[in-house]
N, C-alpha and C positions, 0 to 999 in steps of 0.2 A: 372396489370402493375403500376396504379397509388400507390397498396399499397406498392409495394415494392420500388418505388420510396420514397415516403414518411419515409420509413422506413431505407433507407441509409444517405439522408440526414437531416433526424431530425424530430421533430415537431414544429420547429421554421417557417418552410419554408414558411408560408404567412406572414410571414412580408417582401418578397419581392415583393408578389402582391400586400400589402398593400401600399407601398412606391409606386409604381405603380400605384393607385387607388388615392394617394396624389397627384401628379403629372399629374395626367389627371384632376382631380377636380381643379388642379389649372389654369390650361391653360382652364376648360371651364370657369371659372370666369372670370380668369384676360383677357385670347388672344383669348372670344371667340372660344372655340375648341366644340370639337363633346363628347353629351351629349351619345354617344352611350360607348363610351371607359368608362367613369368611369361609368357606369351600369355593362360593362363586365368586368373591371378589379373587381369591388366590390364584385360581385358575385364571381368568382372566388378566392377571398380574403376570404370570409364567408366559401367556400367549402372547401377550404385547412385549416384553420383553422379545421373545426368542424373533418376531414379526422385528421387532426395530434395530437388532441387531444383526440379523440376516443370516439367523441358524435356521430359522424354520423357511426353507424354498416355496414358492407356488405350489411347486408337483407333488409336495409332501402336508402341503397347508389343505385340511378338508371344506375349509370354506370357501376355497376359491374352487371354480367352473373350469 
C-alpha cells in the first residue's frame, strides 16, 4: 500500500512530513506544545524519506508482509 502510494506521488513526499516536523518543533519551543508530535512527525519524516529514496528495501521495511 504504502509503496504504491509512494510511487504515484513521487519521492519528494516527505518534505511534507518534514514541514510538519518544523512546525510542531516550533510550537514545542516557542507555545510550549507536546514533545510527542515532533518525535512522531520526525520519524515519520526519516521513514518516507528513506521509503522514496530506495534506502529502505521491502525485506528490511517492518511494515511490509
Amino acid at each position: 500500500m504504502i509503496k504504491n502510494f509512494l510511487t504515484k506521488y513521487g519521492r519528494h513526499f516527505w518534505t511534507i512530513s518534514l514541514l510538519l516536523t518544523i512546525l510542531s518543533l516550533y510550537q514545542f519551543i516557542k507555545l510550549n506544545g507536546d514533545l510527542y508530535l515532533v518525535l512522531m512527525f520526525g520519524t515519520l519524516t526519516c521513514y518516507f524519506y528513506l521509503k522514496g529514496t530506495g534506502r529502505l528495501k521491502d525485506e528490511d521495511d517492518p511494515f511490509v508482509k
